[in-house]
N, C-alpha and C positions, 0 to 999 in steps of 0.2 A: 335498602336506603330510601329508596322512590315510591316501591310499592308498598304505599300505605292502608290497602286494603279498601272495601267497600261499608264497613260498619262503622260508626263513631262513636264512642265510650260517652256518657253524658258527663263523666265526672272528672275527663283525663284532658288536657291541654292537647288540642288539636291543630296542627301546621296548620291543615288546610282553611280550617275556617277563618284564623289568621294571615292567610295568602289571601282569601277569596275578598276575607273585608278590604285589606288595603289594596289588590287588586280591581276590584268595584269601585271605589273610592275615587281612583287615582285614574283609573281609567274615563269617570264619569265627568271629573273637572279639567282633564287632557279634552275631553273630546266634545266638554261645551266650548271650553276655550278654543279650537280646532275648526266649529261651525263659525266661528263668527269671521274668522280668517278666510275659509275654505269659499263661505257665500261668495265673499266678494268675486271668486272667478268663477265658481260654480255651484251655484243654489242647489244644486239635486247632491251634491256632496253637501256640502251644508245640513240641507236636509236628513240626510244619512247618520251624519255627525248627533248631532240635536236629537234624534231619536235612538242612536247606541245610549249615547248620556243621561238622557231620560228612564232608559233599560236596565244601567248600571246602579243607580240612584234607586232605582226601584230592589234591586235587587242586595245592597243593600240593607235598605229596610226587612225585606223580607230573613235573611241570611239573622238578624239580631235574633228574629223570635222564632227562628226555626231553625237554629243550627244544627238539630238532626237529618237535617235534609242538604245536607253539605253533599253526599251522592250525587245526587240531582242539581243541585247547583254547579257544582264541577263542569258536568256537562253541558249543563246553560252556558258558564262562561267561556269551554272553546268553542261551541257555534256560537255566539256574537261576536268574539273576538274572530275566528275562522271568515266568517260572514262580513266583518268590516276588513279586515285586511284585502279580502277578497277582490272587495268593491275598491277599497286605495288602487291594489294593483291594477285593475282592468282601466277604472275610470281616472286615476291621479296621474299621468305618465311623465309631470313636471316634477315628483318627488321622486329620484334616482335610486333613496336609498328606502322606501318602501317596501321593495320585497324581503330586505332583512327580518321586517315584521316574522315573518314567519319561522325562522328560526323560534322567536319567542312562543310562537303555539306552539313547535313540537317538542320546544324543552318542559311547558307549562301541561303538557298532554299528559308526558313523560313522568313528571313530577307527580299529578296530579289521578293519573290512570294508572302507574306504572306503563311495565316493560311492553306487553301484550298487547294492550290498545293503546300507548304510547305509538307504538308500531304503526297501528291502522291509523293514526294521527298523522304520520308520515305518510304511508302511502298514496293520504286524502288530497294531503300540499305538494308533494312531488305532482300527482295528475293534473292537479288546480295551477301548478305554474304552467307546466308543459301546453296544457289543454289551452289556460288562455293565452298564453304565447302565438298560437295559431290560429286564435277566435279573429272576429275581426277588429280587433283592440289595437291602437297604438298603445303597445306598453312601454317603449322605449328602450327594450332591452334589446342585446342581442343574440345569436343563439350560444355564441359561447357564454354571456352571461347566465342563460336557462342553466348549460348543462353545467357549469362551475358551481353556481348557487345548489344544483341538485346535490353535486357531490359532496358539497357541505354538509346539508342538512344530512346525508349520510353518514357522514364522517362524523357532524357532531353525534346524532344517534349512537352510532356506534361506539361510540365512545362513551356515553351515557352507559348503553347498556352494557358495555364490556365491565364497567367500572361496577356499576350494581352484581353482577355475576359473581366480579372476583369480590365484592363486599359481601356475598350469599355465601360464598366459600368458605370466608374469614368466620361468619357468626356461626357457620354449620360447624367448624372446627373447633370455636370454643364451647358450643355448647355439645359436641364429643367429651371435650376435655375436662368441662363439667359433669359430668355427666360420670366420666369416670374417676372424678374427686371424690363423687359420693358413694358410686360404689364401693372406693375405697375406705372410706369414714364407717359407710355399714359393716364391711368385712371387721374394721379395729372394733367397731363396739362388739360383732359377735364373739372376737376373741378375746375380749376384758371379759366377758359374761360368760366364759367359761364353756363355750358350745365349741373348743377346739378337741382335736381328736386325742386323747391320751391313753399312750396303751403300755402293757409290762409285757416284756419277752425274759425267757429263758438266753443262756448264752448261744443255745441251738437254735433259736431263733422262736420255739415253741409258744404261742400268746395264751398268758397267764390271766389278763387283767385286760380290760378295753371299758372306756368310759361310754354312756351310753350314748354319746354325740355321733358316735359311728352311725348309730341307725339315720339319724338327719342326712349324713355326709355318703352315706353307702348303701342306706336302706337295708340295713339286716341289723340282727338287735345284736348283742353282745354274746348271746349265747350260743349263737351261730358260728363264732370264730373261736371261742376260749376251746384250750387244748389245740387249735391248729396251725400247723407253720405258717408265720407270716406270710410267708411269697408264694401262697396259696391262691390271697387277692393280688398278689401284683401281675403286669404284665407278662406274661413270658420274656419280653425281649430285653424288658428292666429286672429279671431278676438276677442276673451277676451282678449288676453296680447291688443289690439289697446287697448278696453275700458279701462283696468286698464293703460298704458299707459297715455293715457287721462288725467285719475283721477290724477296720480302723477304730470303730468304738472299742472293743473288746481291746485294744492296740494302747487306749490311749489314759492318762491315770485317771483314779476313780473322779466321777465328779464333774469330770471336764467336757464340757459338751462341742461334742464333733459340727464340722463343717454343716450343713442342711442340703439333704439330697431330697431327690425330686422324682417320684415313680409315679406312674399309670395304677391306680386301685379299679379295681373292676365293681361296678355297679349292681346290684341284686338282678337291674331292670338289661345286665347285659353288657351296658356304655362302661366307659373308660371314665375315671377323673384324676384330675392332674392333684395330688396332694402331697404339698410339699412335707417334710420329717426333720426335725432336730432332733439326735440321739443323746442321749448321758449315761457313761460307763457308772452304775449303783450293783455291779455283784455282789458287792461287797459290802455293803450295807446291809446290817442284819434284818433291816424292817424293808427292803424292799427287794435285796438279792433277786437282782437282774438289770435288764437295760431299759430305759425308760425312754416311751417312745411318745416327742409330742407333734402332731400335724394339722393343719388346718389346707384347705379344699380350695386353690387356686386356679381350679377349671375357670372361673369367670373374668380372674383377673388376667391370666393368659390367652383367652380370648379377645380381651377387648383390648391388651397388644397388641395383638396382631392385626386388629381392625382399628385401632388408631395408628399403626406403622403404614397398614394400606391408605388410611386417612389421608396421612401426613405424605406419602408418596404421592398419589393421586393430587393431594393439592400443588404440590411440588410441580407436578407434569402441567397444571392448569396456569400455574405462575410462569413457566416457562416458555407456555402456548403465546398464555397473551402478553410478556415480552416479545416472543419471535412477531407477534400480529404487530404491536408497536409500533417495534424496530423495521417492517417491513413495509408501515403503510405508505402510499408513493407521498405524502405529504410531511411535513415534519410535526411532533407535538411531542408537546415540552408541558410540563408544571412546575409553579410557583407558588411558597406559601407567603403567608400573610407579609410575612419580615424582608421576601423579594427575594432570596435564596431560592434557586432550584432545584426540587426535589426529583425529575425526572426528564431525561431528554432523547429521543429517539433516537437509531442510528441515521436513520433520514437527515434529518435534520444536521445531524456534528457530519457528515459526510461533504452533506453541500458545503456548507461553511469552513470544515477545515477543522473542527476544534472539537478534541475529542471531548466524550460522554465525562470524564475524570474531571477536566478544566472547567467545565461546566457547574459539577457538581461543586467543587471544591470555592467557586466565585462567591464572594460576599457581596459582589454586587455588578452591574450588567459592565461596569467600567475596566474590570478587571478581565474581562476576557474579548468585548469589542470598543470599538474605537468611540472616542468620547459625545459624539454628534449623535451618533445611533443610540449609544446607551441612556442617552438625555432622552430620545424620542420610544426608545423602550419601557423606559421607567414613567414618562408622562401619561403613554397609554394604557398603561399600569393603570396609573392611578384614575383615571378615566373610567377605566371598564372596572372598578370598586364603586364608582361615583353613580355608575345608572346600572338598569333594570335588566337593559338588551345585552347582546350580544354587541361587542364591540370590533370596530371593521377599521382597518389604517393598512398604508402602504408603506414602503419602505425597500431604500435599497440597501443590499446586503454584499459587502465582497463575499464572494463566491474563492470555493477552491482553483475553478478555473483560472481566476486570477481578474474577474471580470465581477463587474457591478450588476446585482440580478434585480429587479424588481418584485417584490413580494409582499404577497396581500396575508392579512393577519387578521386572524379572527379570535379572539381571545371572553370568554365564559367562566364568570366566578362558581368557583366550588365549595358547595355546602355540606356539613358532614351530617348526622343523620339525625342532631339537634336543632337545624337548620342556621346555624353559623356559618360563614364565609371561611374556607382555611386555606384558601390559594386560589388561582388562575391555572386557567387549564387553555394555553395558544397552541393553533392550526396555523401553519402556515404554506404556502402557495406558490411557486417559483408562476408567474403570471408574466413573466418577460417579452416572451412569445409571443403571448396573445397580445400583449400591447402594443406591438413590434407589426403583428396583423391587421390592427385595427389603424395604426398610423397609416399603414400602406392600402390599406380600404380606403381613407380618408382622404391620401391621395388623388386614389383611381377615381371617386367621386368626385373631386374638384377638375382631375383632367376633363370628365365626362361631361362638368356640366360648361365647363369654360372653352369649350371646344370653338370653332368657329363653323366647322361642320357637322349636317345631322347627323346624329345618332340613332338609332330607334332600337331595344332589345324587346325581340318577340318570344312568342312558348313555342313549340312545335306546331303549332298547326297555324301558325303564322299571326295569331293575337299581341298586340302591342300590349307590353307589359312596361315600358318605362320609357321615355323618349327627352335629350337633352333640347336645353333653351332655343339652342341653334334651329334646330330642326323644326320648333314651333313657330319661329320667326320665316323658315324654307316654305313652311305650308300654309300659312297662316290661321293656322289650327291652336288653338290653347293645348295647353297640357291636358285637362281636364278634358275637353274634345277626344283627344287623341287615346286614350288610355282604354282598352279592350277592342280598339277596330282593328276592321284586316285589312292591310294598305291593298287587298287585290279585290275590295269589293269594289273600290272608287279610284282607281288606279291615277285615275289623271288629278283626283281631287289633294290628293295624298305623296305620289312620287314627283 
């Protein structure tokens, strides 16, 4: 679905160059419009700004008259894009929701690279949050926010590429299924054209007559086998079913053509082939007095049952895989098509909440299975995350099976099928309760620390002051600033 390959057709309708132009476009008027904002608090953004813009404008241009070079442009657009997100994060710490950005490169990697360097796309922005998480940046995040957002961009990947796998699975199945349509079409036209096997026996079984299509199907010419008992060439193990065979033709009135059996003929070169036999009782027939035997060579058709049953099993066990992956992942995700029906919903997911995978499926709409408030704020983010570009992020409380109210972060990504049309939503969701529950009681401890009336001072091991309340700078008469890396034992009297 994704990987679109590294060549481009000059004469075929191309997603990407279609993505790249409105991509460039949209990005270049986002982000002149973005400098003029951005100067006002800080010029070197600004600056930033106004030269992506500049880059995207240009490239543009370039993209009209060299749209064979969509390869390469590709790649130009996740390093600028990579390179300004980059820069938001480290340098913007007043935009909260900045580091979303990067969901959009590693869908746009993903899209645009496929699966493989989609991947190393990932890799790239996993290191680049964590890294500058601990550079000397105020990013404003915290580190539960690092490690949540990482597991996103995981979860979304993985879901990306779980979903291109089992789409790999689907087209490699049909084009089996194709594939043995037409073997089948060639096998019919060989047997309208008269290249099927026809032979005359004796009622002893003795071959009278063999048409020369034997030599195609058996590799021996006809001369080879006239005067010799049939079950000469068949298997040893299949020749009772020939004699009983036999007997039932011989058995049955003239004319009437018996059931079709199926024996192993033995090959000049040694092999086996599987060739099916329809008998017809003619002894009695003065111009052909005997049994007429017609076969045609279903060695390939047999085969390639057997390797589309393994096919079809094999895909069976991968469809089952990645339900149990689904169902198993510690987050919940559900999909939605266009009409707002849910076409999939995890066991994660209907465990927390209470309402099974059936209820889900069976809702014509969010109202019918949650309570009216929520379904309003479900349906509106709906429509939201249809309306823009990114990934879309909202919170929400949910009753919970506990019987308690959870808070839960949603991250919800339109799905496009492989003409690039939108045919649902595909939502993450987060029981983020906890963390919020920790960061309140951070927020606390912080206001006890600093509203203290007595010092404070928290040092590293080796006695370096690392963070010191108001109290304590008004005890020493030291700024914060002052105080921040001393050792209260170098100046003991200046300090305690």
């Amino acid at each position: 679905m994704f990987n679109l390959g590294s060549t481009v057709p000059s004469h075929n309708y191309n997603p990407r160059v279609t993505f790249l132009n409105s991509v460039f476009l949209l990005a270049g008027i986002v982000a002149t419009g973005m400098s003029f904002f951005r100067w006002q608090t800080s010029p070197l953004m600004g600056m930033i700004d106004i030269a992506f813009a500049l880059c995207n404008f240009a490239l543009v241009f370039y993209l009209r008259h060299h749209k064979e070079k969509v390869a390469i442009l590709c790649t130009v657009a996740l390093l600028l894009s990579y390179s300004l997100f980059t820069a938001l994060y480290l340098l913007a710490p007043n935009n909260t929701t900045r580091i979303s950005l990067f969901f959009l490169l590693v869908a746009s990697a993903f899209f645009l690279k496929g699966r493989q360097i989609g991947f190393a796309w990932l890799i790239v922005t996993l290191l680049t949050i964590v890294a500058g998480h601990f550079l000397p940046f105020d990013t404003a995040y915290s580190h539960l926010d690092i490690v949540t957002t990482c597991l996103y961009l995981l979860a979304l990947y993985f879901v990306l590429s779980n979903y291109e796998i089992f789409n790999d699975k689907v087209n490699e199945y049909k084009h089996e299924m194709k594939a043995l349509h037409l073997s089948e079409e060639r096998f019919r036209a060989l047997v309208e054209n008269g290249h099927d096997l026809i032979a005359i026996i004796s009622e002893t079984g003795i071959v009278r007559f063999v048409s020369p299509s034997i030599e195609s199907i058996l590799g021996i010419s006809p001369a080879e086998i006239i005067n010799k008992h049939v079950t000469d060439l068949i298997h040893s193990d299949d020749a009772p079913k020939a004699s009983e065979a036999l007997a039932n033709t011989q058995a049955h009135s003239v004319g009437e053509q018996v059931k079709k059996f199926e024996f192993r003929m033995k090959h000049k070169d040694g092999s086996y082939r599987d060739i099916e036999i329809a008998s017809r009782n003619l002894l009695h027939n003065p111009v052909i007095r005997g049994i007429v035997l017609t076969g045609h060579d279903i060695t390939a058709g047999n085969r390639a049952a057997i390797e589309i049953n393994r096919s079809r099993q094999q895909l069976d066990a991968d469809r089952l895989l990645f339900q149990a992956i689904l169902d198993n992942a510690p987050i919940g995700i559900w999909m939605s098509g266009i009409d707002g029906r849910l076409k999939f919903v995890n066991n994660t997911f209907c465990n927390a909440v209470g309402i099974s995978e059936q209820q889900f499926l069976s809702a014509g709409q969010y109202t019918d299975v949650l309570p009216q408030t929520i379904a309003d704020n479900c349906a509106a983010s709906d429509r939201e995350c249809y309306a823009q570009s990114t990934p879309h992020l909202s919170t929400e409380l949910l009753p919970f099976v506990d019987g308690k109210n959870h808070l839960v972060e949603i991250t919800k990504v339109k799905l496009y099928n492989t003409s690039g049309n939108v045919i649902g939503l595909i939502g993450l969701s987060a029981d983020i309760t906890e963390r919020k529950q920790a960061e309140e009681r951070l927020r606390l401890t912080s206001k006890v620390f600093e509203n203290t009336l007595e010092g404070i001072t928290i040092t590293d091991k080796h006695g370096n002051i690392l963070e010191v309340n108001t109290a304590f700078s008004k005890i020493t008469g030291y700024s914060h600033e002052e105080l921040i890396g001393q050792n209260p034992r170098i100046d003991r009297k200046s300090v305690v």
